[in-house]
C-alpha positions as a Markdown table, in Angstrom:
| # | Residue | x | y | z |
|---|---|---|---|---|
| 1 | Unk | -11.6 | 29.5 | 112.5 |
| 2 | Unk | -14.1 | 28.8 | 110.0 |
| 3 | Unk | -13.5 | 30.0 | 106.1 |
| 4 | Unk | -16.5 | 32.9 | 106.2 |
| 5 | Unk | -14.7 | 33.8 | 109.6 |
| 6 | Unk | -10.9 | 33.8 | 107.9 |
| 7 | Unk | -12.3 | 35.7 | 104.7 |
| 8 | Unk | -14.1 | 38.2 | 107.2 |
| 9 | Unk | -10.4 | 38.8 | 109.2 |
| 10 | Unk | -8.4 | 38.6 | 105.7 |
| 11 | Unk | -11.3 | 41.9 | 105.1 |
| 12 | Unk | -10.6 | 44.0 | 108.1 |
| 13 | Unk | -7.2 | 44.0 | 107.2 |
| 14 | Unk | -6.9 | 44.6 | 103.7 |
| 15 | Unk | -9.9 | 47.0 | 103.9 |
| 16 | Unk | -7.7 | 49.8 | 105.6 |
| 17 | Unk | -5.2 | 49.7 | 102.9 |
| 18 | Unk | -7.6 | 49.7 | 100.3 |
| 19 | Unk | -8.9 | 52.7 | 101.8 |
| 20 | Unk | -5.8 | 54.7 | 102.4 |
| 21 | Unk | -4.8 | 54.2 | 98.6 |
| 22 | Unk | -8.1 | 56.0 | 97.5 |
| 23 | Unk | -7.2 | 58.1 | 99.7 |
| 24 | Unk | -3.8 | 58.7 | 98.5 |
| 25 | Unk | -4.8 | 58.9 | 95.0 |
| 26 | Unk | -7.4 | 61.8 | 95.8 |
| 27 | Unk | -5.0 | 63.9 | 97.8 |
| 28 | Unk | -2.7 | 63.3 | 95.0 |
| 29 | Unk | -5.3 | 64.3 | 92.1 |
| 30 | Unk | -7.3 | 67.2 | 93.9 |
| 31 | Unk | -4.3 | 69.4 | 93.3 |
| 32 | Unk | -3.6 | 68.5 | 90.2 |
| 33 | Unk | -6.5 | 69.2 | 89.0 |
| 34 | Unk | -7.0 | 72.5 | 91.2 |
| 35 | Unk | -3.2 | 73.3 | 89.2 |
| 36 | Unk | -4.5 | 73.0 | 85.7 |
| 37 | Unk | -7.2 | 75.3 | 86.4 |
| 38 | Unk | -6.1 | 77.5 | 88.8 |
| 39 | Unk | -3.5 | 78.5 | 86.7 |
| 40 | Unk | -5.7 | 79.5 | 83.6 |
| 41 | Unk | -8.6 | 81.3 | 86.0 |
| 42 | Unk | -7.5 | 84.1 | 88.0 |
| 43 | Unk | -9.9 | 85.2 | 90.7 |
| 44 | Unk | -11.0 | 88.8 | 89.9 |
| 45 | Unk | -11.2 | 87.5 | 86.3 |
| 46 | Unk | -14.3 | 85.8 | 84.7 |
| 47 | Unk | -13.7 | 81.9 | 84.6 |
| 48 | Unk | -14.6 | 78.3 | 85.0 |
| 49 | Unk | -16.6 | 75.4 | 86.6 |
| 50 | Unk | -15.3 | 72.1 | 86.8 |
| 51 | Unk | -17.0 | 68.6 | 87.5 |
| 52 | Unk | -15.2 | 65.8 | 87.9 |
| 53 | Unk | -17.0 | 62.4 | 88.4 |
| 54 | Unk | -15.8 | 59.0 | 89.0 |
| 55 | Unk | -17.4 | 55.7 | 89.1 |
| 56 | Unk | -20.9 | 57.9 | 89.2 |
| 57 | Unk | -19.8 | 59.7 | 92.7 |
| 58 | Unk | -18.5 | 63.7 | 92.2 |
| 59 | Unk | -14.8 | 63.7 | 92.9 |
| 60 | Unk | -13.7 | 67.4 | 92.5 |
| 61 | Unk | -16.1 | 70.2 | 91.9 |
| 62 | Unk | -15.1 | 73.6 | 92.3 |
| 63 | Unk | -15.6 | 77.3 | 90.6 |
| 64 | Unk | -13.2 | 79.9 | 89.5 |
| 65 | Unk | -13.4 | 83.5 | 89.4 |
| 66 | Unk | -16.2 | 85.4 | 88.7 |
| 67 | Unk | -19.9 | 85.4 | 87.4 |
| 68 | Unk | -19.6 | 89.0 | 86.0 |
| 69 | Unk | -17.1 | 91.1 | 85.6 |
| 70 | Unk | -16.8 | 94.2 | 88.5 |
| 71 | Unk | -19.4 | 92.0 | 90.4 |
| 72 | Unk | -18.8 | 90.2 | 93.8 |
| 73 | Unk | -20.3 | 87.0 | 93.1 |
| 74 | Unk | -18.2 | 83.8 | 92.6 |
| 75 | Unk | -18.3 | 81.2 | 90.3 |
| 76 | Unk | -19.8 | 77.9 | 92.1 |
| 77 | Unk | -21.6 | 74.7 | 91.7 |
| 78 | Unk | -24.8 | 76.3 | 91.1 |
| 79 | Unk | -23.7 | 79.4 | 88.4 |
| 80 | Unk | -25.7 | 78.7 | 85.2 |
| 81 | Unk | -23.5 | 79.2 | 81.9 |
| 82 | Unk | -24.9 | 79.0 | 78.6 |
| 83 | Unk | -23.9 | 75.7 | 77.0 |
| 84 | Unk | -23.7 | 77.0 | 73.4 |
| 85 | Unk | -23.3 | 73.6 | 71.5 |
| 86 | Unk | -23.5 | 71.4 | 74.5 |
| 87 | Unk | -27.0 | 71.8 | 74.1 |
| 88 | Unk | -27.5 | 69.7 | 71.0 |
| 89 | Unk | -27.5 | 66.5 | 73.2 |
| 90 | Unk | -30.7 | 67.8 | 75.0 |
| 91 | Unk | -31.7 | 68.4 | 71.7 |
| 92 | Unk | -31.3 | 64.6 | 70.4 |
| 93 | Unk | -32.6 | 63.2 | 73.6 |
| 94 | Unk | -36.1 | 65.8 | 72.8 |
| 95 | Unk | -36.4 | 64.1 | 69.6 |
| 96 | Unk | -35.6 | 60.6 | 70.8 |
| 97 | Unk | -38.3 | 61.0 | 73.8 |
| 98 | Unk | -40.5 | 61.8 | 70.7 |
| 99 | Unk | -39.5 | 58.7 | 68.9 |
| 100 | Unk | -40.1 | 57.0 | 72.2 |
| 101 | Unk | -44.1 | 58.1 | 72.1 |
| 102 | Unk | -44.4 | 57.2 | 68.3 |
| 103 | Unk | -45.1 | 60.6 | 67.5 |
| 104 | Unk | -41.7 | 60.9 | 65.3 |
| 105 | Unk | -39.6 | 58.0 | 63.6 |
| 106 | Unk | -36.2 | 59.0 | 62.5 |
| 107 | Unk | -36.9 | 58.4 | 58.8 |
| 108 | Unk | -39.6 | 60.9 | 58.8 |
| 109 | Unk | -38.7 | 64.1 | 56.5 |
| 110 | Unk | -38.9 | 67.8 | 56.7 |
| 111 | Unk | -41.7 | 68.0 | 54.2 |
| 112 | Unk | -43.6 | 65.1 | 55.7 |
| 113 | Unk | -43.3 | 67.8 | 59.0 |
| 114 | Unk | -43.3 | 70.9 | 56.9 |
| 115 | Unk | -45.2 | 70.3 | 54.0 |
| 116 | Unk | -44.3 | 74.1 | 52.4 |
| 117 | Unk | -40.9 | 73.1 | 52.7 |
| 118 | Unk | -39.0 | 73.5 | 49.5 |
| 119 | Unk | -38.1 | 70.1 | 47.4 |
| 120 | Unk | -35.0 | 69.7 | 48.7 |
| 121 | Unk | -36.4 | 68.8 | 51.9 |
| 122 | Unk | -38.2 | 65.7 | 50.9 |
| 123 | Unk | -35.0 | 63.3 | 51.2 |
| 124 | Unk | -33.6 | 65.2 | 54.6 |
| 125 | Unk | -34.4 | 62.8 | 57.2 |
| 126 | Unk | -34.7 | 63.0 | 61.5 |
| 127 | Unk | -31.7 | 60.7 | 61.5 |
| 128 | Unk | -29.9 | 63.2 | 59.2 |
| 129 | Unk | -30.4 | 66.4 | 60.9 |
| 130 | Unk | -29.1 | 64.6 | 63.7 |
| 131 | Unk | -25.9 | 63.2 | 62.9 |
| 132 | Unk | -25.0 | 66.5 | 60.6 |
| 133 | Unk | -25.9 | 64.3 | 57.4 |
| 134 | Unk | -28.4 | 66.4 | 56.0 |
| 135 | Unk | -26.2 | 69.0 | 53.9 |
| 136 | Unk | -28.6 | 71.7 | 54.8 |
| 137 | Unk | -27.1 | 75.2 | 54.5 |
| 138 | Unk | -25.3 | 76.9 | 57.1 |
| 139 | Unk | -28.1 | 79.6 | 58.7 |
| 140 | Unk | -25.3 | 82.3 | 59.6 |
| 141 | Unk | -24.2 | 82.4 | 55.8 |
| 142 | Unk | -27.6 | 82.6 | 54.8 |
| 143 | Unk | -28.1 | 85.8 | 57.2 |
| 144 | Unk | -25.2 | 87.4 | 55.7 |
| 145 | Unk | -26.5 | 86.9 | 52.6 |
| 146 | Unk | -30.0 | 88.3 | 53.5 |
| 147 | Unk | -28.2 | 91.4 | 54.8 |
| 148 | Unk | -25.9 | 91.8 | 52.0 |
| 149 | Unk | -29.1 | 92.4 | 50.2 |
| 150 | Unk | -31.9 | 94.3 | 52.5 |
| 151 | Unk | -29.0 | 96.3 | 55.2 |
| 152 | Unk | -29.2 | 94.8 | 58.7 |
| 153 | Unk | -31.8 | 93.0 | 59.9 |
| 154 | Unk | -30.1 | 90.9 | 63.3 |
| 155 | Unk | -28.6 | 92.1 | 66.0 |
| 156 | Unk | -27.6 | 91.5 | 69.9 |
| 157 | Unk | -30.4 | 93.1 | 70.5 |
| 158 | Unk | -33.2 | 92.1 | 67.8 |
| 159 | Unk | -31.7 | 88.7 | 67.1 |
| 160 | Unk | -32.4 | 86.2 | 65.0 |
| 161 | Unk | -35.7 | 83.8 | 66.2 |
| 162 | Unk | -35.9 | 79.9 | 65.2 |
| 163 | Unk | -38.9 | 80.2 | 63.2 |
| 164 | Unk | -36.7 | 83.0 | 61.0 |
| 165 | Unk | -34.0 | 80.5 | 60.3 |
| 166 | Unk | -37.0 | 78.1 | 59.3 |
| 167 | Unk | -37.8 | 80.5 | 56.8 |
| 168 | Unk | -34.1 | 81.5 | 55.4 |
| 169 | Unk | -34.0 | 77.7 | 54.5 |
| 170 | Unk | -37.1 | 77.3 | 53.1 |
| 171 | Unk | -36.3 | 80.4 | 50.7 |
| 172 | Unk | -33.1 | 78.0 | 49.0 |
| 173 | Unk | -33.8 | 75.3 | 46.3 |
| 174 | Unk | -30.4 | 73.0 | 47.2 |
| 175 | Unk | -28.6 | 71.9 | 50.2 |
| 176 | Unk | -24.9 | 72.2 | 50.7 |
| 177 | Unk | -25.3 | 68.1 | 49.1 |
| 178 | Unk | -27.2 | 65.4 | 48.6 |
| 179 | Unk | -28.4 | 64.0 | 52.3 |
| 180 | Unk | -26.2 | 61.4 | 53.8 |
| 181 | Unk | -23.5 | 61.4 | 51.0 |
| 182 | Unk | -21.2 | 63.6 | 53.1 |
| 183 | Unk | -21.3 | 65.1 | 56.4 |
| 184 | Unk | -20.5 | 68.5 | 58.0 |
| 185 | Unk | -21.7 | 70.1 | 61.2 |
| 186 | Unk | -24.6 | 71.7 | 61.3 |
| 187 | Unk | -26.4 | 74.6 | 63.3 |
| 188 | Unk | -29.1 | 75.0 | 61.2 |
| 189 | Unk | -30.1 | 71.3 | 61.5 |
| 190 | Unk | -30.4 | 71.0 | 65.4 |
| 191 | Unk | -32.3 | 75.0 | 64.8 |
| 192 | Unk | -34.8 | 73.1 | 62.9 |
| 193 | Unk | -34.8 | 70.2 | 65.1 |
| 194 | Unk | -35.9 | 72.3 | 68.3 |
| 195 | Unk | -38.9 | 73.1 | 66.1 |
| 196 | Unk | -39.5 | 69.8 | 65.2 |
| 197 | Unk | -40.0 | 69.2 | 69.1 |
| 198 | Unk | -42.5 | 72.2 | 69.0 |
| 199 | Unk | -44.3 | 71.3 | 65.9 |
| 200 | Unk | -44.7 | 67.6 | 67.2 |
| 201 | Unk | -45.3 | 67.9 | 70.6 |
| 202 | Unk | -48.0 | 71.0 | 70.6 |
| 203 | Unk | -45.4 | 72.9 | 73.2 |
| 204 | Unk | -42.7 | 74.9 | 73.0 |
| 205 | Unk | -38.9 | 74.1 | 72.6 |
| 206 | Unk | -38.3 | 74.8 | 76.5 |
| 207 | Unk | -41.7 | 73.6 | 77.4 |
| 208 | Unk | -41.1 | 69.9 | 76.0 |
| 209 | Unk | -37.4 | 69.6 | 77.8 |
| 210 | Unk | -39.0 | 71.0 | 81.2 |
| 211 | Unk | -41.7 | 68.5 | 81.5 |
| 212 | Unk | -39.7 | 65.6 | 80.0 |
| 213 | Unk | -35.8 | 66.0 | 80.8 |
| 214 | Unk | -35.2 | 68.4 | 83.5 |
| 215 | Unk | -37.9 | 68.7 | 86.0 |
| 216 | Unk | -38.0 | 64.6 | 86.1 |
| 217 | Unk | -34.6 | 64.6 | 86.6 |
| 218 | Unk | -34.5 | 67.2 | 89.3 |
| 219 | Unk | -32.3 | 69.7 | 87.2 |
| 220 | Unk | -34.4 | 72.7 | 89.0 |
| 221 | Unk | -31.6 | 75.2 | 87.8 |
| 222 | Unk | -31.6 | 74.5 | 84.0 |
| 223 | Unk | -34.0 | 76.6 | 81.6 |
| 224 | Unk | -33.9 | 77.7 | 77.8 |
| 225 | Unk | -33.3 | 80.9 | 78.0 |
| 226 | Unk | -35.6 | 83.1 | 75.9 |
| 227 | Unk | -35.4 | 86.8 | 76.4 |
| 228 | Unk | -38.3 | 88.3 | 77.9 |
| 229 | Unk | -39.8 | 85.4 | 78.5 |
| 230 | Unk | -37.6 | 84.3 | 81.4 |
| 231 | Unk | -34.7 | 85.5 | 83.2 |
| 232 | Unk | -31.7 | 82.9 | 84.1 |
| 233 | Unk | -30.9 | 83.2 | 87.9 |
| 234 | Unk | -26.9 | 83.0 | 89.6 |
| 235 | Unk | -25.9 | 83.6 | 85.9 |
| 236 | Unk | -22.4 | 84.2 | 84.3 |
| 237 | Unk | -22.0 | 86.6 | 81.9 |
| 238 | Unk | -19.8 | 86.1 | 78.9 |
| 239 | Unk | -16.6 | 87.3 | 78.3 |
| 240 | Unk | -13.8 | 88.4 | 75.3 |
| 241 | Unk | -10.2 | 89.2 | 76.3 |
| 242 | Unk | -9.0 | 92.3 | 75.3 |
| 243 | Unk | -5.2 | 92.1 | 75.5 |
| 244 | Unk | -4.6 | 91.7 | 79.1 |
| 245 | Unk | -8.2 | 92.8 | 80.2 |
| 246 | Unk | -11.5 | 91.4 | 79.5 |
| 247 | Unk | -14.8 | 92.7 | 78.2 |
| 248 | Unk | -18.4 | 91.5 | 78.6 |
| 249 | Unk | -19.7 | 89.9 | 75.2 |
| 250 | Unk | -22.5 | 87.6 | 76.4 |
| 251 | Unk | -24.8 | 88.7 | 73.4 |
| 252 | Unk | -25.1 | 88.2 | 69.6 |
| 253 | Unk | -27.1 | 88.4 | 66.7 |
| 254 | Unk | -27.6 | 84.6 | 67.0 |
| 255 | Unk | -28.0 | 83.9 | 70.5 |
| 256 | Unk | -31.5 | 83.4 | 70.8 |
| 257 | Unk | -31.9 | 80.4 | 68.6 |
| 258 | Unk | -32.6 | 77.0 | 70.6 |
| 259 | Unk | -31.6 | 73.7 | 69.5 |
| 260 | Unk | -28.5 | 74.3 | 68.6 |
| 261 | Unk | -27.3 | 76.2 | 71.8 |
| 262 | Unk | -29.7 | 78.3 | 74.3 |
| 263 | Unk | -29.6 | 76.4 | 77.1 |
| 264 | Unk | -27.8 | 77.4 | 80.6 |
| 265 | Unk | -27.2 | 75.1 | 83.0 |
| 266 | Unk | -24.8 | 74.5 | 85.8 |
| 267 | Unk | -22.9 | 71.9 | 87.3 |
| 268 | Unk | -25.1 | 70.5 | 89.8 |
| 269 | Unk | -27.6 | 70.0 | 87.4 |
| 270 | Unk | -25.8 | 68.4 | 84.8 |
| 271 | Unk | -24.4 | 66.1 | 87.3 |
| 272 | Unk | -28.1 | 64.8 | 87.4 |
| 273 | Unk | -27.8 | 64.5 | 83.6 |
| 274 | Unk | -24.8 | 62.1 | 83.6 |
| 275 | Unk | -26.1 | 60.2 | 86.7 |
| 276 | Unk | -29.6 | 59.8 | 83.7 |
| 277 | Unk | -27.3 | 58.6 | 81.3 |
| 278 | Unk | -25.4 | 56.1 | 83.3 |
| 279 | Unk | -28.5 | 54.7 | 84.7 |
| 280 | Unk | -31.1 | 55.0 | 81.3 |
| 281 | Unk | -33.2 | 57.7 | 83.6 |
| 282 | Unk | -35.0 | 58.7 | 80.6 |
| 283 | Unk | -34.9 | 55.8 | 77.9 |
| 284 | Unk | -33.7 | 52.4 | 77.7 |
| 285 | Unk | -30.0 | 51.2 | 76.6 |
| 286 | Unk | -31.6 | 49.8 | 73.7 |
| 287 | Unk | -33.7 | 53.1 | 73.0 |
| 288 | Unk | -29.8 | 55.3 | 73.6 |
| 289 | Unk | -28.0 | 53.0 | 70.9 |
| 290 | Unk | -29.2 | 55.0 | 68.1 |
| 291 | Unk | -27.4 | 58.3 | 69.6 |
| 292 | Unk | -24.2 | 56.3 | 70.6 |
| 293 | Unk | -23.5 | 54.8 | 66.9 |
| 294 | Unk | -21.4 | 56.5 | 64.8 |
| 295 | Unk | -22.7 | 57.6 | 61.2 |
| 296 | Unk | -22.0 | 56.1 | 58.3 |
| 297 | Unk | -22.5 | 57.8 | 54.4 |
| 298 | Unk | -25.1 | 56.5 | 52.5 |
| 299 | Unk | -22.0 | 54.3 | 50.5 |
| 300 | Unk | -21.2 | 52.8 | 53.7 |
| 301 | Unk | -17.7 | 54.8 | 54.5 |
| 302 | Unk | -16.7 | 56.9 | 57.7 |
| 303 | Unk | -17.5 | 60.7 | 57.1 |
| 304 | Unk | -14.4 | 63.3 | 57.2 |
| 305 | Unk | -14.8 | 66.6 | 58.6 |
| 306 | Unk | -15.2 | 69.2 | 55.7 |
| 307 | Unk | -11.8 | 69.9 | 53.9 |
| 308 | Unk | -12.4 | 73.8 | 54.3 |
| 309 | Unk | -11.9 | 75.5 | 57.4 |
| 310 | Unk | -14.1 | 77.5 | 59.1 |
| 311 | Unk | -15.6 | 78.6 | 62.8 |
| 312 | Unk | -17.4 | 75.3 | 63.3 |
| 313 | Unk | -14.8 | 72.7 | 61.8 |
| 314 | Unk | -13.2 | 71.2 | 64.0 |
| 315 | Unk | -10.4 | 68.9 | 62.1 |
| 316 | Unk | -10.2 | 69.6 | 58.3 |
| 317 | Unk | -10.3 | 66.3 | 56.1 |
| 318 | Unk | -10.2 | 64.0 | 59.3 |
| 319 | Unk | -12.4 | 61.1 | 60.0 |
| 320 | Unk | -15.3 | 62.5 | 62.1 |
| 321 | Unk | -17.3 | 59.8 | 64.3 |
| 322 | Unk | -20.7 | 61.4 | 65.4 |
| 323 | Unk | -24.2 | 59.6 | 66.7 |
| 324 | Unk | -27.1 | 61.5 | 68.0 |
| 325 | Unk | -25.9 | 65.0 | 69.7 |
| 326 | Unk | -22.6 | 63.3 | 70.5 |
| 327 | Unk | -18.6 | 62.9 | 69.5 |
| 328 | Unk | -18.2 | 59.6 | 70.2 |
| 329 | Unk | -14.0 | 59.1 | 68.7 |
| 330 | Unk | -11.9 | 57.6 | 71.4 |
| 331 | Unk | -9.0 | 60.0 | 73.0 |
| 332 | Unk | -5.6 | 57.8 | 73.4 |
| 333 | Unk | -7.6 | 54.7 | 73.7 |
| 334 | Unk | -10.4 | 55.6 | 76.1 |
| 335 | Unk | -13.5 | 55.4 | 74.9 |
| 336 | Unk | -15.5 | 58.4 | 75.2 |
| 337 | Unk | -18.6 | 60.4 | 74.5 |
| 338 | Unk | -18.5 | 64.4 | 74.5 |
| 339 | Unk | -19.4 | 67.5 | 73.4 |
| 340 | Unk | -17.9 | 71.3 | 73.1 |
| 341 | Unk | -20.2 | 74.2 | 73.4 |
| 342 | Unk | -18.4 | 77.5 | 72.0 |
| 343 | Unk | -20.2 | 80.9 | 71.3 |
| 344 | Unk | -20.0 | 84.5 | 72.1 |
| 345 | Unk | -18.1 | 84.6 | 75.8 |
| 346 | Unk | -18.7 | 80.9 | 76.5 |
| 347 | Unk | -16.5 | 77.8 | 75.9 |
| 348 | Unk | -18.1 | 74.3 | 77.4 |
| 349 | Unk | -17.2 | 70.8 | 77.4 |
| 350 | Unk | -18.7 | 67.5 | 78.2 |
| 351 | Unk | -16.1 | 64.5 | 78.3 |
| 352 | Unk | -18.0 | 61.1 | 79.3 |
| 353 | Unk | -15.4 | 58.3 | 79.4 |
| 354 | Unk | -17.6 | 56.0 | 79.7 |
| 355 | Unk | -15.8 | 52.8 | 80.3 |
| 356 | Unk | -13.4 | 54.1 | 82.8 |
| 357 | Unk | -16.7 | 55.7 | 84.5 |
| 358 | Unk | -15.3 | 59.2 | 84.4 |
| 359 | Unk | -17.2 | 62.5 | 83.3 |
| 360 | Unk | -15.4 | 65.9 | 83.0 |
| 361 | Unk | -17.8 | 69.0 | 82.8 |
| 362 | Unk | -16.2 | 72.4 | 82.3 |
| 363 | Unk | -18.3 | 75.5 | 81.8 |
| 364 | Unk | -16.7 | 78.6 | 81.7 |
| 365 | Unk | -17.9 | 82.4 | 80.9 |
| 366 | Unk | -14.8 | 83.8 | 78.5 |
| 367 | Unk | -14.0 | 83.0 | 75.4 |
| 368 | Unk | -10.2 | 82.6 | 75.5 |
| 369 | Unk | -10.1 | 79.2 | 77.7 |
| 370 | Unk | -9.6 | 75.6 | 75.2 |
| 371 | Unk | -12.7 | 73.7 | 77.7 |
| 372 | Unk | -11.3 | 70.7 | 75.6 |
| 373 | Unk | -8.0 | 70.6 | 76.1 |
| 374 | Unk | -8.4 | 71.6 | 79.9 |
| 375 | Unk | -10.7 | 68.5 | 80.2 |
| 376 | Unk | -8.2 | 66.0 | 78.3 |
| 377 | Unk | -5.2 | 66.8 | 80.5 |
| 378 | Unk | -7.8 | 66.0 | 83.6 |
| 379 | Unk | -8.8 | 62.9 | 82.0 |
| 380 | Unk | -4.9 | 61.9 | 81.8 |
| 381 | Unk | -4.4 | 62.5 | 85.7 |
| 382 | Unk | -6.4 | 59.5 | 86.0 |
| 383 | Unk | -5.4 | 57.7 | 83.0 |
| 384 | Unk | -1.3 | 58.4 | 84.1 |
| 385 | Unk | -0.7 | 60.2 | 81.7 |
């Protein structure tokens, strides 16, 4: 028997084994999985979707409970959720397909795009907005402050548009601090940044990402929602538990602002997305490494999260890593890129480990369920832990 021959034979009979232990592993992880989440999503109860991917093929995907409350329709593969902040990534890769034209650089600043903008635009840069460097003021505050002084003016059902958030910031003289000498996360800056895309590319926020991220990448099911304009189809409606009930909440004053949240997808589609960024679909490795490097102050030192607490931070005083749209801290070793989406009745997360080639999607319509921690304790089923 010749060498090729004996390696061949040697094959056959390892093959089988090699087989049954993926096989062991997946009967052993599918109900593990189907455990952690079963147990937080009842059936007649609004819920979750949940992706699991490994080594770029879809391991467990399954839904849980239901799209709308008193409705038959079940959560599935195909039930679009608003993202909330998961959206900001679609956001960055808008502004980095712009880059990629040469109609946009990153050092570009808002007055070089918006020449009425006030002074305190001139040294807020692309890069800035995107990595939450720019110190730009939080738009929610500012609205609070509009209303202290003129009575209501938003609501869930006249909300707030983008072009209105343009103008709350153009109305201050001073940013929260001086760009790039401290960071803090920031709405109004990926707001502003899905009119960038509009100003720059002649289209509209949801007209740019349609031609250039989700119809070339097949993700037929994915829109920007605007209302009136279009209507999101299979769609789950947000929930808020009350006690040991739930009530819909799936609207709010701020809701219809893009960039930094208003898109619904689902988890077909955004397994489309991660199979784009595992293969550079849209722009080169070299082209992603601005996204996937981790800010740095203008002095050179790793930004903190703010000390103050409040909706949108995350860790008081702790070392925040961030690139373009993206976490990109490592949990328990594993290196990782993700993203949380939370707003009224929706929690999201996006967990890319991307060296152990596993991605964790979970979208879910009610506003009670930690997406985060869900997705962690699936990532340590395969990490055994």
């Amino acid at each position: 028997m010749n060498r090729q021959t004996s390696a061949f034979v040697a094959y056959l009979l390892v093959a089988p084994l090699t087989l049954a232990a993926g096989s062991a592993q997946e009967n052993k992880l599918h109900p593990s999985i189907d455990n952690i989440l079963s147990a937080v999503a009842a059936n007649n109860q609004p819920g979750v979707a949940a992706l699991v991917k490994k080594d770029g093929n879809v391991f467990f995907s399954k839904g849980y409970g239901l799209q709308k409350l008193g409705a038959a329709e079940k959560i599935d593969s195909r039930t679009n959720f608003r993202l909330a902040s998961f959206t900001k990534q679609f956001t960055a890769m808008g502004i980095m397909l712009l880059v990629h034209d040469r109609k946009l650089h990153y050092d570009e600043s808002l007055t070089e795009i918006f020449p009425e903008f006030p002074a305190y635009g001139k040294s807020i840069t692309i890069r800035n907005l995107l990595n939450h460097t720019s110190g730009l003021p939080d738009y929610e505050a500012l609205m609070e402050k509009a209303e202290k002084a003129k009575g209501l003016l938003w609501s869930p059902e006249h909300q707030i548009q983008d072009r209105e958030v343009l103008a709350l910031l153009k109305h201050e003289t001073t940013g929260k601090f001086a760009p790039g000498t401290s960071w803090a996360y920031s709405n109004s800056g990926y707001v502003v940044l899905g009119v960038v895309i509009a100003e720059i590319s002649g289209a509209s926020y949801g007209e740019f990402l349609q031609a250039r991220i989700f119809a070339p990448l097949g993700m037929d099911r994915t829109l920007v929602y605007q209302k009136g304009a279009n209507e999101i189809t299979h769609r789950a409606f947000g929930n808020t538990r009350a006690g040991t009930s739930f009530a819909e909440s799936d609207q709010s004053s701020t809701s219809a602002t893009l960039g930094d949240g208003g898109i619904y997808s689902n988890l077909e589609d955004l397994s489309k997305w991660d199979d784009a960024l595992g293969n550079h679909t849209l722009l080169s490795a070299t082209e992603m490494e601005p996204a996937l490097t981790p800010v740095k102050l203008a002095n050179g030192s790793q930004p903190h999260w703010p000390a103050e607490p409040d909706d949108d931070n995350l860790a008081p005083g702790k070392p925040v890593s961030y690139g373009f749209g993206w976490f990109l801290d490592s949990d328990k070793g594993h290196a990782r890129m993700w993203h949380t989406g939370s707003t009224m009745g929706f929690r999201t997360v996006i967990q890319r480990f991307t060296a152990d080639h596993l991605t964790i999607v979970l979208l879910s319509n009610r506003s009670d369920l930690d997406t985060k921690n869900l997705s962690e304790q699936i990532a340590n089923l395969f990490f055994g832990k």
